[in-house]
N, C-alpha and C positions, 0 to 999 in steps of 0.2 A: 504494500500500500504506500501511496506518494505520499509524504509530506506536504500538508494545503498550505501555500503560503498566503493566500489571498484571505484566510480566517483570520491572521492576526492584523494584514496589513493591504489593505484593499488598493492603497497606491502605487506600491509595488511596480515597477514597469519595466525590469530588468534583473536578469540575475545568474549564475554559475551554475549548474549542475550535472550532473554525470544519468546517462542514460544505462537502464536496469534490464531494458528488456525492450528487443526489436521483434516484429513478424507482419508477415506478406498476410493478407487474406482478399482475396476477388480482384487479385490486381491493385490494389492500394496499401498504401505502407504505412504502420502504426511503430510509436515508439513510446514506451512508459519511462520515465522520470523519477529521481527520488527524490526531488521536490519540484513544483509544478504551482505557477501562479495561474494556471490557467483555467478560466472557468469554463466547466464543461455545462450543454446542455441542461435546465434543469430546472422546477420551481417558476415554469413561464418567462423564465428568463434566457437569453441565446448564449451558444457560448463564447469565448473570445477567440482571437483568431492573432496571428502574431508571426514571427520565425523564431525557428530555432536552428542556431549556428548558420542562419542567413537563407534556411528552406522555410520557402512559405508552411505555415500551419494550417491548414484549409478545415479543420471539424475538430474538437474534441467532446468526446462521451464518455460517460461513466457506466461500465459494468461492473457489479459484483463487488463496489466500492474499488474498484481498477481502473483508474483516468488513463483513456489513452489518448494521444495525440495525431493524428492523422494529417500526414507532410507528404508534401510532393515527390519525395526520397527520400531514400534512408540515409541517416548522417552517416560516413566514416567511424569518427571521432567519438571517446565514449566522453568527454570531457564536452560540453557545448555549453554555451551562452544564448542566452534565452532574452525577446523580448515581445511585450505585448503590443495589440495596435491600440494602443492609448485612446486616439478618437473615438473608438469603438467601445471601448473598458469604462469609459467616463461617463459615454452615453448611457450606457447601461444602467451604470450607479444611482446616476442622476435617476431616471426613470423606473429603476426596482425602489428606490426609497422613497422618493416620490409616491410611487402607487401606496408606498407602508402606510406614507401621512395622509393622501387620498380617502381608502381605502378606514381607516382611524377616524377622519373627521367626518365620514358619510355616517358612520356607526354611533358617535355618539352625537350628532347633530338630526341625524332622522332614523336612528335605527335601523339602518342598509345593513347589512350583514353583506361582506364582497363574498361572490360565488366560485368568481376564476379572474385569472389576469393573463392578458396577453399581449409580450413585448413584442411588434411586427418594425419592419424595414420603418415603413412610414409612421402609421397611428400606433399607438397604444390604447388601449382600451380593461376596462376591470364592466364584471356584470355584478350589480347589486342586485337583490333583493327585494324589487320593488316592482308594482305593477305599473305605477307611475312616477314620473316626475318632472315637475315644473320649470318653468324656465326661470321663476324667482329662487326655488329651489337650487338650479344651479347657480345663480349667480350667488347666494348663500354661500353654498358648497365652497366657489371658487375662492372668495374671500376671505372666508377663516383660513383655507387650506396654505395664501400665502401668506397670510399675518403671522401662522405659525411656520413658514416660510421666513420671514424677517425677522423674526425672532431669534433665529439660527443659533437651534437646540441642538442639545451635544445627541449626535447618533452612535452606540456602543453597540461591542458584542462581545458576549463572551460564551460558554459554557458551561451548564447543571446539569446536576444529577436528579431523577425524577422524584424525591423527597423535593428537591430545592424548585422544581417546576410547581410539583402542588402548591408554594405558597406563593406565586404569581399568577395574576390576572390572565392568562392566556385564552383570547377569544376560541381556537382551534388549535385544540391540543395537537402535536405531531406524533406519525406513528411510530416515533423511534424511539426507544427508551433509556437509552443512554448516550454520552455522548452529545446532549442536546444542545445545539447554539441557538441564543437567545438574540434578537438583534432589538435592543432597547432604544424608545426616542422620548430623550427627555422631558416625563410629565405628560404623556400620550399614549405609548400604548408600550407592550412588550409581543413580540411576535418570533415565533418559530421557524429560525429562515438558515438556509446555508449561502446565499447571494450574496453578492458585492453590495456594498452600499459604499454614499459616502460618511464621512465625519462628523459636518455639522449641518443642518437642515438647510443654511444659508449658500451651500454648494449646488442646489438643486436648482438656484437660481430663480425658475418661477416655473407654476403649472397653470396652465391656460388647458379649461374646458370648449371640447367642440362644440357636441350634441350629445341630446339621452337619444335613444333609441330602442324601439320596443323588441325585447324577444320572446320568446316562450315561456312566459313565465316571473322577468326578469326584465330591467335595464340596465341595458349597454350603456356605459360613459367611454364615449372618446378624448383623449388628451395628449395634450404634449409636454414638455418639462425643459427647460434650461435651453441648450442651444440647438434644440429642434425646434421647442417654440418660437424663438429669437432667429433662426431662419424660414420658418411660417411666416412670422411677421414680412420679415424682408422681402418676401415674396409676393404676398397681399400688398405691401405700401406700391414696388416696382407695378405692379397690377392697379392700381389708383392713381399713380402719378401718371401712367399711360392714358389711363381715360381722361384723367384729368385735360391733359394734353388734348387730346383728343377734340374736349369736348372743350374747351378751351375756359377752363374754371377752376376753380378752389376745390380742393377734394371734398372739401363738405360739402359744396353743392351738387355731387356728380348726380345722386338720386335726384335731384330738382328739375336740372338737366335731360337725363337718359329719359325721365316723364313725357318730358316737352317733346322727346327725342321718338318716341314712342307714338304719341298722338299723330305728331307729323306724320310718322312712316304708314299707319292707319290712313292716316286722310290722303296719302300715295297709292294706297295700295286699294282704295275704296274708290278713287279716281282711274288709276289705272284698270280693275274689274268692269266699269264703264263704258273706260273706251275699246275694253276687249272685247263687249259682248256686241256693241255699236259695228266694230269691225268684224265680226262674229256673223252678223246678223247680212251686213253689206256684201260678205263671199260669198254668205249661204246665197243671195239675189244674184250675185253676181255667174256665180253657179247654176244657177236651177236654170237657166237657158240652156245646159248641157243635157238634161236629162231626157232621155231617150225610151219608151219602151216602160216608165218608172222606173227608171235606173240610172244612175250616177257612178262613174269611178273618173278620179283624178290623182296624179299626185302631185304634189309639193314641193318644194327644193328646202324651204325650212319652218319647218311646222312642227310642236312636238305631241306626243300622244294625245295630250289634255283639249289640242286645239284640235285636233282630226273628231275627238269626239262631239266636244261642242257643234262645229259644225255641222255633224253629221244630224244632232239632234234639230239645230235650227231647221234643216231640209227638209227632214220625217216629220214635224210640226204642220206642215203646209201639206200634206200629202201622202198616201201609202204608197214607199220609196222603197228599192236597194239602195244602198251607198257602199261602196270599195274606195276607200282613201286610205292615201301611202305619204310620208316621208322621207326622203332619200336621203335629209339628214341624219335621222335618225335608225334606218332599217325598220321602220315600223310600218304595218298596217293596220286598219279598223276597218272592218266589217259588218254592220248592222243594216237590217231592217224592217218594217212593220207593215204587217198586211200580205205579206209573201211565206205563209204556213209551209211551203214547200220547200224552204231554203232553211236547213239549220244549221246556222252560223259556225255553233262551236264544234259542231260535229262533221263538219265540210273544212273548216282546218285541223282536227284532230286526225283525218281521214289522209291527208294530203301535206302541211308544213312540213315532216322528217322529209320529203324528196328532194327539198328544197333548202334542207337546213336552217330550217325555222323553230321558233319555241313556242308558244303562248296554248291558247284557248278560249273559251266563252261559252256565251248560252245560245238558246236558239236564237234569239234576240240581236246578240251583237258576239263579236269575238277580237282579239289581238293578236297581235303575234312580233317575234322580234328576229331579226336575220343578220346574221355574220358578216356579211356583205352586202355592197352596194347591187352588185350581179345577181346574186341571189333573189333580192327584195325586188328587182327589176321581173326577174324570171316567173318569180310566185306572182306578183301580181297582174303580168301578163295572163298565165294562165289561168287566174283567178277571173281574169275577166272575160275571157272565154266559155269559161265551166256556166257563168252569170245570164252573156248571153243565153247559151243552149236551154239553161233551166228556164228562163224566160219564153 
């Protein structure tokens, strides 16, 4: 068994030690240590990741109380130097202790009982015990949790014996019975933890709550802590000074703004509808001098599905029609008609687009279809109109 350096001294970021035991399994290479700062896996928390003797560290796990180390290669050397990726050891700390006082202050402010906690790349997140919770609740929540944040209480830990567990407060007992490390924050809580923390609450920097979110039973808190929050910020302010920009104003006014900005694009977009249905309405006329037999096919050079259809409806409005309209912008055709029981749309291209390397379908009513090519869409709709004739 390794000697844990990171139980007495979570700062640790370097150090000497001699390797105990190397071996191969499924083609990746593990080495055990006889002392090892490295946190494995474990308690919701990730493990660290670092070199040893300048080979990257890519995983370590704990089996059978056996930390082993998983490197890109096996060292030579049974004498190596060891270091962590600090960025990553700190982040951790911050946000395993974090959650302690989180996690503490949800319990004795509303009686959350935390479920589970989960350190990921990006969010963190703990599920309390609740069916619900309010948005004044959270901001509750956030404010005690950094005032005892600013307060920057001493974080300790040490080790009892399960006599000396019984006479502490411990919300969830742990299943191990000896051996127990306590990780205590002063005048808050004592908890059962083998993690990294830091030293003093005041390292954690600040925890900024996201959102609750409801799960089974339970809400999810999302959160950040120290300099994952402080590069959230950074990236929300870049995200506001661009609108700002943008919208050529004071960041507090951008919602004032984007409103104005909003209505506008509305009163564009209810003007524009207008003139589409007005020029809609002027093809469909401009057209219906084509029709032949009740029947119509034309195609388009740039039209996209949405306008072949309108059309088609304008035409059918006036008359029991076929319509076959194509754009060769887009390889599309539309198909519909009313009053022609004999022609079923979707099942006259279901019967015939594979010849043609077409996709689509429909009902008896109308049908789509979409083609690989410009050749293609040419081809199908030549013989589409053909077939249209005959059935006529």
């Amino acid at each position: 068994m390794s000697a844990i350096l990171y139980y007495n001294d979570s700062f640790l970021r370097e150090w000497t030690t001699t390797i105990v035991e190397r071996k191969e399994q499924d083609q990746q290479y593990f080495v055990r240590l006889a002392e090892t700062a490295f946190y494995p896996h474990g308690g919701g928390q990730p493990c660290d990741t670092g070199v040893i003797n300048d080979i990257a560290v890519l995983d370590v796990v704990k089996e059978e109380e056996v930390i082993w180390h998983q490197v890109e290669r096996l060292p030579i050397e049974d004498e190596v130097d060891c270091q962590l990726n600090w960025e990553r050891r700190f982040d951790h700390m911050q946000h395993h202790t974090g959650q302690h006082l989180l996690s503490a202050t949800a319990l004795q402010l509303f009686d959350a009982l935390t479920l589970s906690f989960h350190l990921g790349q990006d969010m963190v997140t703990i599920d309390i015990d609740r069916s619900s919770f309010s948005d004044a609740e959270m901001t509750t929540l956030e404010q005690a949790v950094n005032q005892r944040i600013y307060n920057n209480l001493a974080v300790t830990s040490y080790f009892v014996n399960a006599e000396q567990l019984a006479q502490l407060p411990i919300v969830k007992m742990p299943k191990v019975t000896e051996h127990i490390r306590i990780v205590e924050i002063e005048g808050v809580e004592y908890n059962a933890c083998g993690g990294t923390h830091v030293a003093q609450t005041g390292q954690i920097g600040i925890i900024k709550l996201f959102k609750a979110e409801k799960q089974k039973g339970s809400i999810r808190l999302y959160f950040k802590c120290g300099a994952r929050a402080l590069q959230d910020y950074n990236d929300s302010l870049d995200i506001l000074n661009t609108l700002a920009v943008k919208f050529n104003t004071g960041r507090k006014d951008i919602l004032e703004r984007f409103g104005k900005w909003e209505e506008d694009q509305q009163q564009l977009k209810t003007e524009l509808e207008q003139l589409r249905k007005a020029n809609d309405i002027h093809e469909a006329k401009q057209l219906s001098s084509q029709i032949q037999n009740q029947q119509l096919t034309h195609m388009f050079e740039h039209k996209t599905l949405p306008d072949l259809q309108r059309i088609a409806a304008n035409l059918m409005a006036e008359q029991p029609l076929t319509v076959l309209l194509a754009t060769s912008s887009e390889y599309k055709v539309f198909l519909a008609q009313n009053g022609h029981p004999q022609l079923k749309c979707g099942a006259f291209f279901k019967e015939h687009l594979s010849t043609f390397n077409g996709k689509g379908g429909g009902s008896d009513l109308s049908a789509q279809a979409t083609f690989t090519s410009e050749a293609d869409l040419i081809a199908f709709y030549t013989f589409a109109e053909q077939q249209l004739g005959i059935m006529h």
